[in-house]
Backbone bond lengths (Angstrom), bond angles and torsions (degrees), N, CA, C in turn:
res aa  C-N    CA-C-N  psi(-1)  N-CA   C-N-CA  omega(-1)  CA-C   N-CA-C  phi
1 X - - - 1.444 - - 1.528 108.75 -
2 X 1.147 118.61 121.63 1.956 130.20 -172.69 1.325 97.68 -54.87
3 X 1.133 153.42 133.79 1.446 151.71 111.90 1.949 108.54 133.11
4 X 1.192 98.46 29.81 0.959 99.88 -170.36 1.386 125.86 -71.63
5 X 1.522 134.80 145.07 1.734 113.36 -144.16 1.448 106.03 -97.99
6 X 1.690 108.39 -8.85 1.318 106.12 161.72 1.494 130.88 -64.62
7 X 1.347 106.17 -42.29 2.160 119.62 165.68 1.161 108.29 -56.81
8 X 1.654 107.35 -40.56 1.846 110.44 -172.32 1.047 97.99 -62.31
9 X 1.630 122.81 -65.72 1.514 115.33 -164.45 1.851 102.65 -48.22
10 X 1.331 118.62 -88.36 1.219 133.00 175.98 2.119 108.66 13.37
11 X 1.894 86.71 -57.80 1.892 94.55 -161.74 1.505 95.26 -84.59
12 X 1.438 130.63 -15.04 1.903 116.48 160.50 1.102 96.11 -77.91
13 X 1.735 157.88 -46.87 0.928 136.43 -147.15 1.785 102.22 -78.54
14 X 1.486 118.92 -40.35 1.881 112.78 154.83 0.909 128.02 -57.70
15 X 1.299 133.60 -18.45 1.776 132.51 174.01 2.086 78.66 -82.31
16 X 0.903 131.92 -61.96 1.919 121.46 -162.08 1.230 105.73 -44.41
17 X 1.547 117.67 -65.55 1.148 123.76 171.40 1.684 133.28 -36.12
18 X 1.721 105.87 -57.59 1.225 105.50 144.62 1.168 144.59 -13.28
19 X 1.765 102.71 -68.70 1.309 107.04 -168.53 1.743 110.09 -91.29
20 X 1.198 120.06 5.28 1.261 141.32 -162.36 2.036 96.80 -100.98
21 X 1.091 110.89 -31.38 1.325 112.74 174.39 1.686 107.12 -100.80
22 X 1.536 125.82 -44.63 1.642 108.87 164.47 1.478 125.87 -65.72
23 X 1.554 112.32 -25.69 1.536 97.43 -170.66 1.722 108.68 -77.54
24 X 1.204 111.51 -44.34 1.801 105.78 166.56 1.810 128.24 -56.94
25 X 1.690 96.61 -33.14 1.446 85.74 163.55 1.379 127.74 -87.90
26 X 1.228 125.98 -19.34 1.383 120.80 130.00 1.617 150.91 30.83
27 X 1.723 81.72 -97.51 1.438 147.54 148.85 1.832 112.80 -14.07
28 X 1.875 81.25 -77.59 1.831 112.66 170.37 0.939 118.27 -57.37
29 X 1.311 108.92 -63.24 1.823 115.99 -168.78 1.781 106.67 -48.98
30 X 1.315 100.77 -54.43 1.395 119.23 -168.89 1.783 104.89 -52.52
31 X 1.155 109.02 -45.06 1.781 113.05 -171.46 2.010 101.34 -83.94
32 X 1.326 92.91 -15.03 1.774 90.36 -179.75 1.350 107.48 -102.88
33 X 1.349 133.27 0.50 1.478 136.87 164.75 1.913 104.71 -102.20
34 X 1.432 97.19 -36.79 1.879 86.37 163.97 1.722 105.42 -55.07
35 X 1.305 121.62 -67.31 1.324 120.23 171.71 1.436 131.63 -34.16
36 X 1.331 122.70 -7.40 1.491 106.68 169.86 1.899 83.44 118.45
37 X 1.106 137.20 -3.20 1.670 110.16 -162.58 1.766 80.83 -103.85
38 X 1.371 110.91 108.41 2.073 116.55 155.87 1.323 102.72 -29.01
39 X 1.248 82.71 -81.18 1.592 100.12 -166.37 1.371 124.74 -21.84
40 X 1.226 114.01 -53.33 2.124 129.94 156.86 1.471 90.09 -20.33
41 X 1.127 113.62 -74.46 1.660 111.76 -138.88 1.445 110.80 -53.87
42 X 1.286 150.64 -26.67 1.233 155.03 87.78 1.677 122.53 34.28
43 X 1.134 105.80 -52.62 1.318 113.90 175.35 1.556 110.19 -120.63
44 X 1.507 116.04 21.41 1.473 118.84 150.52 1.553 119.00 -80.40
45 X 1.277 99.20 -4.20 1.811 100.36 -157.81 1.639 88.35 -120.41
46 X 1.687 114.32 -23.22 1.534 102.45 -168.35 1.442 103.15 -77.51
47 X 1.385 122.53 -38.45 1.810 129.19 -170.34 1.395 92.17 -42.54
48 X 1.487 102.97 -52.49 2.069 88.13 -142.25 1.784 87.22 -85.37
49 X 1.026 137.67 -12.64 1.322 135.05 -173.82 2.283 107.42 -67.76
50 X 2.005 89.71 -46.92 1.655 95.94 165.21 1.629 109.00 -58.93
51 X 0.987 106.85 -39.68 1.627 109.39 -160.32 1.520 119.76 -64.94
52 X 1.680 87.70 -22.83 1.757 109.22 -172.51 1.675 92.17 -80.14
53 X 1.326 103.00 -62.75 1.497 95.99 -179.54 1.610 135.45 -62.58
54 X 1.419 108.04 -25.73 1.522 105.21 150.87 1.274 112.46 -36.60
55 X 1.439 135.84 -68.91 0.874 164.96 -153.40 1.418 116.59 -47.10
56 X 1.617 92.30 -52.50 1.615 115.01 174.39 1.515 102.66 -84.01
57 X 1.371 141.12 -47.90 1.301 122.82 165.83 1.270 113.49 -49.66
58 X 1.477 140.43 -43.55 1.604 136.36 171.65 1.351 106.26 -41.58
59 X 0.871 117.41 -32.38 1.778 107.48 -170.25 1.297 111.00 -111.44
60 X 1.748 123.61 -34.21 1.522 102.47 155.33 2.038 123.05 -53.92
61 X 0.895 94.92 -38.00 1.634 102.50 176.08 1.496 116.91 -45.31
62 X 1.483 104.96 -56.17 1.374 124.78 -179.61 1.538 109.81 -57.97
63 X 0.968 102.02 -44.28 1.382 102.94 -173.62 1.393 117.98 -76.29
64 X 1.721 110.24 -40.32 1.512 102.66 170.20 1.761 104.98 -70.47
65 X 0.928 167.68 -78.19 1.173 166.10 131.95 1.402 105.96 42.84
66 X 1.606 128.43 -68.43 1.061 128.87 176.99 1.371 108.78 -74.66
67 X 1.021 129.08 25.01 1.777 126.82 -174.99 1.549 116.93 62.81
68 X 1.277 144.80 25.25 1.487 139.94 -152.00 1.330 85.90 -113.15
69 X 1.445 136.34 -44.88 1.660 112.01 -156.84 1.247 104.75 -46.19
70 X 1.729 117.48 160.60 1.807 118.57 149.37 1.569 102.73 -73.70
71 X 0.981 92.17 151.66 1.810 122.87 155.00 1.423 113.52 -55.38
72 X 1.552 124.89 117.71 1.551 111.00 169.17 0.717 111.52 -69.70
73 X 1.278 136.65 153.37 1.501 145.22 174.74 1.483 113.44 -80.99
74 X 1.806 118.62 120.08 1.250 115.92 -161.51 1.747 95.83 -85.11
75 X 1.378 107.71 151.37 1.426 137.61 175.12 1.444 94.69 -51.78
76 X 1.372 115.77 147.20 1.283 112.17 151.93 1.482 109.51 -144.44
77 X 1.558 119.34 135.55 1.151 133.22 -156.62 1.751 78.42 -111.23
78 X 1.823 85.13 134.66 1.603 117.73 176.63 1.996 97.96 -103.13
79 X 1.256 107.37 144.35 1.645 94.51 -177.33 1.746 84.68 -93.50
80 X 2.032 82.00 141.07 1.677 111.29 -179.25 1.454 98.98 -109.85
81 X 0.895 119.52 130.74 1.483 147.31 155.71 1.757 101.85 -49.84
82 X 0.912 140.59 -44.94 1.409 136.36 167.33 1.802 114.93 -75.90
83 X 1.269 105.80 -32.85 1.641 115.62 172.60 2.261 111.70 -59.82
84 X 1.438 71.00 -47.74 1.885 73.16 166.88 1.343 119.22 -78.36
85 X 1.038 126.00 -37.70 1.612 128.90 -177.54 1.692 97.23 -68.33
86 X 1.581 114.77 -58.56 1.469 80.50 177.43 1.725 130.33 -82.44
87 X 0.978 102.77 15.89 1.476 115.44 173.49 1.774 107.39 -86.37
88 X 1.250 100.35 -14.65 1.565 101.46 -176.34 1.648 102.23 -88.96
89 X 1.154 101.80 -50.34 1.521 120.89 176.42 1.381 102.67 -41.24
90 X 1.295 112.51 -72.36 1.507 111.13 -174.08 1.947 119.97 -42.83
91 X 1.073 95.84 -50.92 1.606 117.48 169.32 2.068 104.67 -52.55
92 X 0.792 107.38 -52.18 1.660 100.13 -169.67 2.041 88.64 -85.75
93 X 0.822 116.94 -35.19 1.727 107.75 155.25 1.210 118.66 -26.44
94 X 1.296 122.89 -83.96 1.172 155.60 -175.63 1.315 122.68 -55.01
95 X 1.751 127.90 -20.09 0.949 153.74 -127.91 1.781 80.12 -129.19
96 X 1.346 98.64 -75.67 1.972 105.41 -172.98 1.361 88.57 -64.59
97 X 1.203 165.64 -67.42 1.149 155.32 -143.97 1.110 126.68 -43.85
98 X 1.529 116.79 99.36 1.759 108.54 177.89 1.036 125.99 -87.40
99 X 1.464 131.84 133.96 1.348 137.45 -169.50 1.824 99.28 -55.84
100 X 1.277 134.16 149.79 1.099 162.41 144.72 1.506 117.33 -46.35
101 X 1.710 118.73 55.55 2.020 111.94 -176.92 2.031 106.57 -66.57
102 X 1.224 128.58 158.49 1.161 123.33 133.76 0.956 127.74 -14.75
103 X 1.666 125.04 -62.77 1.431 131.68 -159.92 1.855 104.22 -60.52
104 X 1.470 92.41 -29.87 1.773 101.50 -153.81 2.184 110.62 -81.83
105 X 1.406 72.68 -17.16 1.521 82.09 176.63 1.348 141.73 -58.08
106 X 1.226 100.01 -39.05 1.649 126.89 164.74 1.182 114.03 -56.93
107 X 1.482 140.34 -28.40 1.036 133.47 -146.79 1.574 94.78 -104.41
């Protein structure tokens, strides 16, 4: 059933959590690359980059859940006249092709 308030609750309580583990590390990185650690600065830009994308999974989620995504539009294959020919090709390939035994190797 679409929108159900048990999934709903569930997918805010992973965006909280989420953002409950990037915004403090964050936080860290940021005061340990002011301090002299390089390395931080690296993971000043990765927190808020997870945090963004939590963010964006929270709302794709939500939305499929409540029924809103579109539908992709399925492919539809037209028959090609070149798609069969090389489909034939491949087949009479495959057909002469002798497997490779031990015995045959030597020779």
């Amino acid at each position: 059933m679409p929108g159900e308030p048990k999934n709903i609750f569930r997918i805010h309580v992973g965006l909280f959590l989420a953002e409950l583990i990037c915004i403090p590390a964050f936080v860290i990185e940021l005061l340990r690359a002011i301090g002299g650690n390089e390395l931080s600065w690296a993971y000043v830009f990765e927190w808020p980059a997870l945090g963004i994308y939590a963010i964006y999974m929270w709302r794709k989620m939500l939305r499929e859940e409540r029924g809103l995504s579109k539908p992709k539009p399925q492919k539809v294959f037209k028959d090609d006249a070149r798609l069969a020919e090389w489909n034939a090709y491949l087949a009479s390939v495959h057909r002469t092709d002798q497997p490779v035994t031990p015995d045959k190797r030597d020779e």
